[in-house]
DSSP file (Angstrom, degrees, kcal/mol; ACC not computed):
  #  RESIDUE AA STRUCTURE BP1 BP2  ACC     N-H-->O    O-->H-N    N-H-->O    O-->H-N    TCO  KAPPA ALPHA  PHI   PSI    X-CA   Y-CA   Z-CA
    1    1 A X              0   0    0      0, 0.0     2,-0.5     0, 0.0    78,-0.2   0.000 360.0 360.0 360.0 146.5  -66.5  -39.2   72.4
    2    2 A X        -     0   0    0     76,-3.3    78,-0.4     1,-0.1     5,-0.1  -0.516 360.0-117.8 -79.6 133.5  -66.3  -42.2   70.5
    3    3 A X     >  -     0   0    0     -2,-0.5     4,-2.3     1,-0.1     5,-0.3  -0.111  28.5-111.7 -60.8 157.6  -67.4  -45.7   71.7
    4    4 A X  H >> S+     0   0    0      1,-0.2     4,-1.8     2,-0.2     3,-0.9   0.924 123.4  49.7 -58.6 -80.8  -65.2  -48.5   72.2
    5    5 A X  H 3> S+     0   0    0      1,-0.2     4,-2.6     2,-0.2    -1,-0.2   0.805 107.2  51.4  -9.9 -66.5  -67.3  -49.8   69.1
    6    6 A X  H 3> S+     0   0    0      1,-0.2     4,-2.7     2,-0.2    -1,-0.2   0.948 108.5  47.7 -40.2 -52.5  -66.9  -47.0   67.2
    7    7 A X  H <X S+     0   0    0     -4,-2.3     4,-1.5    -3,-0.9    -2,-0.2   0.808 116.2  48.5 -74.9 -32.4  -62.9  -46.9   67.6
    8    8 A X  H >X S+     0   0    0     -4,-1.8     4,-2.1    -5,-0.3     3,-0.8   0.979 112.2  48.7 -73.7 -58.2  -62.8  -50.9   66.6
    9    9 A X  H 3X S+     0   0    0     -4,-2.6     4,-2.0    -5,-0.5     5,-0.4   0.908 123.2  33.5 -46.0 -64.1  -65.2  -50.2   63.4
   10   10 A X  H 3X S+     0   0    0     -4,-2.7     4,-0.8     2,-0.2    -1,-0.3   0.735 120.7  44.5 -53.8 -41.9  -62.9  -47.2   62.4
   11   11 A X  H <X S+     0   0    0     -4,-1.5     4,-4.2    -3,-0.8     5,-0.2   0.975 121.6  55.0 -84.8 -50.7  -59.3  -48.7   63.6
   12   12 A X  H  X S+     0   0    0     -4,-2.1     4,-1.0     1,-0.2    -2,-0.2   0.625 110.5  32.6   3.4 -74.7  -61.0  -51.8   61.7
   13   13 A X  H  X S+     0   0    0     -4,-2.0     4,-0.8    -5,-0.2     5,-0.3   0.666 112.6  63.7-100.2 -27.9  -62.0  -50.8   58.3
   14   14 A X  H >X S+     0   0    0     -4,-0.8     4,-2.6    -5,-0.4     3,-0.9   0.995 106.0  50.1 -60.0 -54.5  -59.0  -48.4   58.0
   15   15 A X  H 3X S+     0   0    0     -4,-4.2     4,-0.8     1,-0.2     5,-0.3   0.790 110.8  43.6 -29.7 -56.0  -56.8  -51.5   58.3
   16   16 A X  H 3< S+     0   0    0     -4,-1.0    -1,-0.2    -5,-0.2    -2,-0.2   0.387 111.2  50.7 -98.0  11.0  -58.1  -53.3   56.1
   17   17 A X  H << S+     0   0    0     -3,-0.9    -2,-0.2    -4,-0.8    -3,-0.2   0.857 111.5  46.5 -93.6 -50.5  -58.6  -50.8   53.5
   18   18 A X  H  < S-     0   0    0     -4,-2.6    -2,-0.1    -5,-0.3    -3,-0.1   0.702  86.7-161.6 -59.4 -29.2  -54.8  -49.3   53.5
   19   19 A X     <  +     0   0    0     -4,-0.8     2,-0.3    -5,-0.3    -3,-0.1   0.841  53.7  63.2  49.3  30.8  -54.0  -53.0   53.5
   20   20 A X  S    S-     0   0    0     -5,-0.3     2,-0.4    18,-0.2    -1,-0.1  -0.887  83.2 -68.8-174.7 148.4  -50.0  -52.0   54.9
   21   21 A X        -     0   0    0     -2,-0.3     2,-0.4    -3,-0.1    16,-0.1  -0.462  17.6-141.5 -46.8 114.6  -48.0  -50.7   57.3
   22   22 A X        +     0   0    0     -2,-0.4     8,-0.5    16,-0.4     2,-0.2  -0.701  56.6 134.1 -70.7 106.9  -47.5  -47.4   58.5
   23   23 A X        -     0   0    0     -2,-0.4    11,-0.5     6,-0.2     6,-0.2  -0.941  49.0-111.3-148.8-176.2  -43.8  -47.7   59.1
   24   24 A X    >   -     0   0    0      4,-2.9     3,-1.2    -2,-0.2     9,-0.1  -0.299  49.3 -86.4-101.7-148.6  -40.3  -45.4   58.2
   25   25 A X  T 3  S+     0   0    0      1,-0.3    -1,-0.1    -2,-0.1     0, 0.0   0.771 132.0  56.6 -86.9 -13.5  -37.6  -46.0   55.9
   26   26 A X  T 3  S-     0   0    0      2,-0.1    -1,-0.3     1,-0.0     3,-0.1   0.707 113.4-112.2 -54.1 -26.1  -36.1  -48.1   59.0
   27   27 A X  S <  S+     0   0    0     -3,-1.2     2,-0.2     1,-0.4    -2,-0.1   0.350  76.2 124.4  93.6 -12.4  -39.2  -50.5   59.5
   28   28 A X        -     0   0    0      1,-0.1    -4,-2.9    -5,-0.0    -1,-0.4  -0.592  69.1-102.8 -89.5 156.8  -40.3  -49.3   62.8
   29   29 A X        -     0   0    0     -6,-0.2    -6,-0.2    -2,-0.2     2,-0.2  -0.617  30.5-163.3 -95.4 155.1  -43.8  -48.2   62.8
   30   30 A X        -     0   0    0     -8,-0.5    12,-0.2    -2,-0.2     3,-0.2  -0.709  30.3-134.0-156.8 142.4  -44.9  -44.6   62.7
   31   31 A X  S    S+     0   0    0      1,-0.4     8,-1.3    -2,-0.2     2,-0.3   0.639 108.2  25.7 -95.3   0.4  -48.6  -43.5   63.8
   32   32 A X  B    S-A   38   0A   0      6,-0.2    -1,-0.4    11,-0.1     2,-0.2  -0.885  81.6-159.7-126.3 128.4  -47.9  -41.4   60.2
   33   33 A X        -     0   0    0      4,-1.1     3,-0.1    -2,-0.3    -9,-0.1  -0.523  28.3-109.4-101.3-159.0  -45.7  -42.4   57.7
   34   34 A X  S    S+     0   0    0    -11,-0.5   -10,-0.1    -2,-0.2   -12,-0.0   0.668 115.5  51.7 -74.3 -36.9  -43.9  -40.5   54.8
   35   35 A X  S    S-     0   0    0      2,-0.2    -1,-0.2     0, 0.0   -11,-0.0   0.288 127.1 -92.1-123.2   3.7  -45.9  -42.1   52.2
   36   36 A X  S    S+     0   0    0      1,-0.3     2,-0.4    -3,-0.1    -2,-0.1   0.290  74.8 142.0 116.7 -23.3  -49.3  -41.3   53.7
   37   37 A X        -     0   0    0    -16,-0.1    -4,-1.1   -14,-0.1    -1,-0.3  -0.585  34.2-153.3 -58.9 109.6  -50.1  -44.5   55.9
   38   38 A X  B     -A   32   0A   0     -2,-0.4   -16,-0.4    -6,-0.2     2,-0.3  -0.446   8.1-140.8 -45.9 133.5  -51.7  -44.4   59.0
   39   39 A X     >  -     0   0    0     -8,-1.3     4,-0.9    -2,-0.1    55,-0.1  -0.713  45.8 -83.9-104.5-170.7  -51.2  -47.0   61.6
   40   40 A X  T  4 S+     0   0    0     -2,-0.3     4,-0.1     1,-0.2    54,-0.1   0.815 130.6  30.8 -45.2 -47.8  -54.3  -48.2   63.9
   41   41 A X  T >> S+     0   0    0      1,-0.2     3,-1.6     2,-0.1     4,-1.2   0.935 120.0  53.7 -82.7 -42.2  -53.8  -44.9   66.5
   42   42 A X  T 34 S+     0   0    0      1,-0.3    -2,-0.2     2,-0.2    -1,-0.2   0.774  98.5  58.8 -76.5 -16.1  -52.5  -42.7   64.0
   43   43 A X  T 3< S+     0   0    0     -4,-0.9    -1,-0.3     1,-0.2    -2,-0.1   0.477 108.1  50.7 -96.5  -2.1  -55.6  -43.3   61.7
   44   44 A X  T <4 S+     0   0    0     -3,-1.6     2,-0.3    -4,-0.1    -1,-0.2   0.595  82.1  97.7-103.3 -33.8  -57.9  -41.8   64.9
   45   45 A X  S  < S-     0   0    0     -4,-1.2     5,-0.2   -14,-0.1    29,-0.1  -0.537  90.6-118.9 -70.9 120.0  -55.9  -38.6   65.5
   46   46 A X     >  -     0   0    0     -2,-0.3     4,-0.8    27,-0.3     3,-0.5  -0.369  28.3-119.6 -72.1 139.4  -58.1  -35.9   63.5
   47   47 A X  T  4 S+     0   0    0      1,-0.2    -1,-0.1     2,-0.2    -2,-0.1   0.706 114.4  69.4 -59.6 -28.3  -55.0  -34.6   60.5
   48   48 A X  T  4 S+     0   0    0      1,-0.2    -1,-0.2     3,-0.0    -2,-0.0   0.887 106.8  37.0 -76.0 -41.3  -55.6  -30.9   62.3
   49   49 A X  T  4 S+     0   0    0     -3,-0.5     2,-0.4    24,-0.1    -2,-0.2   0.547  86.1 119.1 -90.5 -15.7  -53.9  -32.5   65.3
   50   50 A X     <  +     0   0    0     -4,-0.8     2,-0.4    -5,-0.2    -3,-0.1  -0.274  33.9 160.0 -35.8  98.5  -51.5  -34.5   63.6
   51   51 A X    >   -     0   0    0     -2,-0.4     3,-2.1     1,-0.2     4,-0.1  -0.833  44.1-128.0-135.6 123.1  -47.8  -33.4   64.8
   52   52 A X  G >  S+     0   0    0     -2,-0.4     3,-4.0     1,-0.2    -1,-0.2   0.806  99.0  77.5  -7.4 -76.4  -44.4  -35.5   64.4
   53   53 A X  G 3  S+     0   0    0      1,-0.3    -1,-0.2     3,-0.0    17,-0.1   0.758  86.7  59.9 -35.3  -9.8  -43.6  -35.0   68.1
   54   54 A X  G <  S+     0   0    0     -3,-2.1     3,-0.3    15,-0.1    -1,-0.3   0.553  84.9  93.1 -99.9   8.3  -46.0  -37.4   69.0
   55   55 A X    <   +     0   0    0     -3,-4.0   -25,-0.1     1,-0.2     3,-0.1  -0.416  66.8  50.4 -82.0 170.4  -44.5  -40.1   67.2
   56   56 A X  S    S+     0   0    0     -2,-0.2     2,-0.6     1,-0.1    -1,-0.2   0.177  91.5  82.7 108.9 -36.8  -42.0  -42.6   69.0
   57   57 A X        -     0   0    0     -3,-0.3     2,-0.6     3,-0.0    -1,-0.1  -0.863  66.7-154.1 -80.3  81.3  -44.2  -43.4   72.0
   58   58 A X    >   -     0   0    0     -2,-0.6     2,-3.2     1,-0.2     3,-2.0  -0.588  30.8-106.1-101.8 139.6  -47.0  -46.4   71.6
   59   59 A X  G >  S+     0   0    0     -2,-0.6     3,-1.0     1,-0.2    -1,-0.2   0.394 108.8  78.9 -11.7 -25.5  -49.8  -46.6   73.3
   60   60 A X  G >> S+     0   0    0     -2,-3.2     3,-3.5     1,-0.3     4,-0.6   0.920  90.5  66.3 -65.8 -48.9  -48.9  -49.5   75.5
   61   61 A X  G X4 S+     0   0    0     -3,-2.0     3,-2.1     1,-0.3     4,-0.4   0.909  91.0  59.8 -33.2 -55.4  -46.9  -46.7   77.4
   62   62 A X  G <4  +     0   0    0     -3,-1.0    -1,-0.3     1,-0.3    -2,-0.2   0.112  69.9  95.2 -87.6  10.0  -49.8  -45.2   78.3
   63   63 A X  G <4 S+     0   0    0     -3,-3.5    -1,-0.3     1,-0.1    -2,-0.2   0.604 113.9  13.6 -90.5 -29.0  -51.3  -48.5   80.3
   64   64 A X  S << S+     0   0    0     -3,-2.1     2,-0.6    -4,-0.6    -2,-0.2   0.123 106.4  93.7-148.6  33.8  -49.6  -46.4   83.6
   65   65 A X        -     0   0    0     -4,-0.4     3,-0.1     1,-0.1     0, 0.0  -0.986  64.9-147.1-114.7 139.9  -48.8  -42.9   82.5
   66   66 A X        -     0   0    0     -2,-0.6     2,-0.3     1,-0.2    -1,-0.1   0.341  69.3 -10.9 -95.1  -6.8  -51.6  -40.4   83.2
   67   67 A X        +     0   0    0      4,-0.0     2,-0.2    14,-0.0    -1,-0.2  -0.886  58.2 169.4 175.3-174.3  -51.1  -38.3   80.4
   68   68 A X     >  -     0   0    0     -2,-0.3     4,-2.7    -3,-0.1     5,-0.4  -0.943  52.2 -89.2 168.1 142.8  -49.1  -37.2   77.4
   69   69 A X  H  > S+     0   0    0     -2,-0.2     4,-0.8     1,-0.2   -15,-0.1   0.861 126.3  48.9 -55.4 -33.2  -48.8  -35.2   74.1
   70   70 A X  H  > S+     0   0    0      1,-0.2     4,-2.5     2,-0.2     5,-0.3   0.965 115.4  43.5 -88.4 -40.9  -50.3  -38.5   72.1
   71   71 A X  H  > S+     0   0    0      2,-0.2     4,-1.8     1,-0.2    10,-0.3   0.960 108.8  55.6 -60.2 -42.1  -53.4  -38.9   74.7
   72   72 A X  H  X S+     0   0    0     -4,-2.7     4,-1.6     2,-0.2    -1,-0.2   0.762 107.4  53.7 -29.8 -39.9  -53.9  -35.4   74.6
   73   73 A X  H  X S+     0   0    0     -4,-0.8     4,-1.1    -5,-0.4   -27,-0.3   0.956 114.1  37.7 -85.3 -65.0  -54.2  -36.0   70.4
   74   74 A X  H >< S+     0   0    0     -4,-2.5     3,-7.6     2,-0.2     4,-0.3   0.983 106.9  62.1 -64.0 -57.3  -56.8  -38.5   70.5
   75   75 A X  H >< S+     0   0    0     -4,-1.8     3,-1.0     1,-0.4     4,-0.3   0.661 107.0  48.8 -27.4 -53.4  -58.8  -36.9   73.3
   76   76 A X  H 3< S+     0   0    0     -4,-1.6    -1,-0.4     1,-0.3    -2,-0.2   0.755 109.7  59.7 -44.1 -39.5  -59.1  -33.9   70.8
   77   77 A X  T << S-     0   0    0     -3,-7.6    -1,-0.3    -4,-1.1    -2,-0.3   0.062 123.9-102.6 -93.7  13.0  -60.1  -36.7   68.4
   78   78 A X  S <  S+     0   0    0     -3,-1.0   -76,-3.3    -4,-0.3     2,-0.6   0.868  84.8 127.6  64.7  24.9  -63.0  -37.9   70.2
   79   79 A X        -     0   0    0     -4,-0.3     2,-2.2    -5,-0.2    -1,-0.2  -0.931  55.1-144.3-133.8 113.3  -61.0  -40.8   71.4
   80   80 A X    >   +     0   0    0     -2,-0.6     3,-1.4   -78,-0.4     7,-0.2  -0.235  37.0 153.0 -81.5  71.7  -61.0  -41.4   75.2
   81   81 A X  T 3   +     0   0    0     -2,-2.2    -1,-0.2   -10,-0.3    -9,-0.1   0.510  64.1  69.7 -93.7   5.3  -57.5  -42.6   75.9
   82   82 A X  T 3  S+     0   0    0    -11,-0.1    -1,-0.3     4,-0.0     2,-0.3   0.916  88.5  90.3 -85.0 -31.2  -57.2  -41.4   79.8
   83   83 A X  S X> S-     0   0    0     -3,-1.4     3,-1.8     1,-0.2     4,-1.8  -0.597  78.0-141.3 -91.6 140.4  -60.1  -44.6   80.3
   84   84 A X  H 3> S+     0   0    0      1,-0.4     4,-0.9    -2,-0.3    -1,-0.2   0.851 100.7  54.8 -19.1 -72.4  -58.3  -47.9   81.0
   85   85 A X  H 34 S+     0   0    0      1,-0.3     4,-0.4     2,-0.2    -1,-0.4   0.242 110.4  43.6 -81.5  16.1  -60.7  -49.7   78.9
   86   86 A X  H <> S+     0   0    0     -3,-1.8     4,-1.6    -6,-0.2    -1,-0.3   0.572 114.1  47.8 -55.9 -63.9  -60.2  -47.5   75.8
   87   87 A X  H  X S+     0   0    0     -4,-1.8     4,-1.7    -7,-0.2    -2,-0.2   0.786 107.1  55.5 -71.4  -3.2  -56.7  -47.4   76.0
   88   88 A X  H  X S+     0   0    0     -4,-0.9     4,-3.6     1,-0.2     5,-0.2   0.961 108.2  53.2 -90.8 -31.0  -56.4  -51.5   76.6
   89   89 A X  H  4 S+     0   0    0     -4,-0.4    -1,-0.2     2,-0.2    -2,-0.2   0.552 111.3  46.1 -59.1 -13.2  -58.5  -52.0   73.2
   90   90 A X  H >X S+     0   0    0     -4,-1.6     3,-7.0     2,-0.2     4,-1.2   0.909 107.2  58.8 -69.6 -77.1  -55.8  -49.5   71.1
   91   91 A X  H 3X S+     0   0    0     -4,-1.7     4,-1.7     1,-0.3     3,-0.5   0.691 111.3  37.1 -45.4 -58.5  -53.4  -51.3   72.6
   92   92 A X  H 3< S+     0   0    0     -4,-3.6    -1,-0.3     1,-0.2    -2,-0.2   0.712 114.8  49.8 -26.6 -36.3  -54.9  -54.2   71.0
   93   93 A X  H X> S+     0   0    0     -3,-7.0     4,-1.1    -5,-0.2     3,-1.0   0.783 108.7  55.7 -98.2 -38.4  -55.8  -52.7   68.0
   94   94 A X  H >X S+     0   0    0     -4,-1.2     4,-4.1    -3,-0.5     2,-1.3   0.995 104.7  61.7 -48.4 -86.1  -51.7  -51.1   67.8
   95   95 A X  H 3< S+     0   0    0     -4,-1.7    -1,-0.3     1,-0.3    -2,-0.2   0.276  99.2  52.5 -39.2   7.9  -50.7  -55.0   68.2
   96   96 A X  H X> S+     0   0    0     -2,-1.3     4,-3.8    -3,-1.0     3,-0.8   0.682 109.7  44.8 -76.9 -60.8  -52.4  -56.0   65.0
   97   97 A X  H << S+     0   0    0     -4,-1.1    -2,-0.2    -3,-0.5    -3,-0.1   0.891 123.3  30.4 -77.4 -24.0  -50.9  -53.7   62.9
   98   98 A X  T 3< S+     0   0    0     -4,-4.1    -1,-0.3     1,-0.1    -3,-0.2   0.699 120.2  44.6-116.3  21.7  -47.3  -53.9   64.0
   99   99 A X  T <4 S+     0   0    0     -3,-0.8     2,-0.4    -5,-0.3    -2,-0.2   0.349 110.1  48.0 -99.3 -38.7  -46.9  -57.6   65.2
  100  100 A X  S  < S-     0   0    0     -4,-3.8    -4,-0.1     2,-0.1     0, 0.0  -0.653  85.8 -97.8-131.9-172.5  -48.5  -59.4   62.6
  101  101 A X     >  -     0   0    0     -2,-0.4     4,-0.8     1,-0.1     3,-0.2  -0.463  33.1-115.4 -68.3 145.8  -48.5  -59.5   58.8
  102  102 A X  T  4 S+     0   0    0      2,-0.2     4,-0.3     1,-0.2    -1,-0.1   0.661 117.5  62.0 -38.1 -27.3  -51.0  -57.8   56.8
  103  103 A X  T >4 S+     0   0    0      2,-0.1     3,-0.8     3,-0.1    -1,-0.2   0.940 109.4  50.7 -77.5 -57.4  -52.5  -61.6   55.3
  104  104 A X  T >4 S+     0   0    0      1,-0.2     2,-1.8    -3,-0.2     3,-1.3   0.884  86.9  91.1 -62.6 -90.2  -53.3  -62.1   59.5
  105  105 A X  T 3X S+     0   0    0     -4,-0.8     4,-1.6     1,-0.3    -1,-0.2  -0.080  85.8  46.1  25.9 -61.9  -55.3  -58.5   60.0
  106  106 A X  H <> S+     0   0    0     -2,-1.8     4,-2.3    -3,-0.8     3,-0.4   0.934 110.9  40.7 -71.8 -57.8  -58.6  -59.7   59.3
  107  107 A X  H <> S+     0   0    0     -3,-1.3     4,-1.8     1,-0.2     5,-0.4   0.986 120.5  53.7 -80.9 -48.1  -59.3  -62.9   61.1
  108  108 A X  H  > S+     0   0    0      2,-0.2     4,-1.5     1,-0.2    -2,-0.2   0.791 107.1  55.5 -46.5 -27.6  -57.2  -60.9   64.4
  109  109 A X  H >X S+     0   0    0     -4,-1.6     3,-2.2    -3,-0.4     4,-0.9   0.997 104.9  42.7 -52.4 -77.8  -59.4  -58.3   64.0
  110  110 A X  H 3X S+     0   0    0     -4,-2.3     4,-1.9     1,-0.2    -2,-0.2   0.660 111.9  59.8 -33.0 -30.5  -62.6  -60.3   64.4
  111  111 A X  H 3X S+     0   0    0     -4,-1.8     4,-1.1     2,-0.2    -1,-0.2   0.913 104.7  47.6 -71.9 -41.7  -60.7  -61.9   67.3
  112  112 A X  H <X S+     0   0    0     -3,-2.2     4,-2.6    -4,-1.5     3,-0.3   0.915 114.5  53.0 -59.5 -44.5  -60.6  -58.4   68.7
  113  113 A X  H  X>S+     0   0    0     -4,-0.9     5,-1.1     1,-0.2     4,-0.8   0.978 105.7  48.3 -15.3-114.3  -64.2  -58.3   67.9
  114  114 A X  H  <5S+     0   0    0     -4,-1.9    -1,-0.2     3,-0.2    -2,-0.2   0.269 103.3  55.8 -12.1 -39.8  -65.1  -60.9   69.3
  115  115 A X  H  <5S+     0   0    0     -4,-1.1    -1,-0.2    -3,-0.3    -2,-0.2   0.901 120.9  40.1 -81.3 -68.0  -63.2  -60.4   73.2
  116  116 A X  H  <5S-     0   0    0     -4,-2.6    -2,-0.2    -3,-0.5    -3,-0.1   0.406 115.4-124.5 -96.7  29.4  -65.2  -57.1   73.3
  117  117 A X  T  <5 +     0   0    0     -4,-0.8    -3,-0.2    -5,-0.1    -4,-0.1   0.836  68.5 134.7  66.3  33.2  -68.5  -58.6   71.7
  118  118 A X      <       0   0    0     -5,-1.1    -4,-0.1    -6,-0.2    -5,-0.1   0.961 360.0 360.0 -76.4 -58.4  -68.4  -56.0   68.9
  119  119 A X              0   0    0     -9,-0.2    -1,-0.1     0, 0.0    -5,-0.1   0.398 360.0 360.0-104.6 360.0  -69.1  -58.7   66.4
């Protein structure tokens, strides 16, 4: 499984490489879009395990539901998302990418950083 470290480095550097939103042709964000974007969760789910039904849901959900098609999907990924303290750092890492502007991303990151002493 991957460390909380790991899953910040990765959610991290993905972000801020793709430099946009994973969203549809609506605006709501999508853990896949159409055009190839990954959002922060979507960009942890191994592509083999990638399926549509698991959009629609976001992690936050998952702060008092015990399991679910899209925890099921990281777990496969190396992603622990049944422990608390996994799932409250997506949730964190979710809230970058679809709360604040791309321009913000970086210095929120490090803030995220920072809370669990990763940097």
């Amino acid at each position: 499984m991957l460390t909380a470290r790991d899953i910040y480095e990765r959610v991290s550097n993905h972000l801020l490489t793709q430099r946009a939103v994973s969203e549809d042709e609506n605006g709501s964000c999508r853990l896949r879009s159409g055009n190839g974007r990954k959002c922060a969760i979507g960009s942890l789910i191994a592509d083999e395990l990638y399926r549509p039904e698991i959009e629609g849901i976001g992690i936050s959900y998952y702060r008092h539901a015990k399991d679910g098609s899209l925890l099921r999907a990281l777990y496969a990924s190396e992603v622990n998302a049944y422990d608390p303290d996994i799932v409250e750092l997506l949730i964190e890492l979710e809230e970058v990418h679809d709360d604040f502007s791309v321009e913000e991303w970086p210095q929120l990151l490090v803030r995220v950083g920072e809370r669990h002493a990763f940097v």
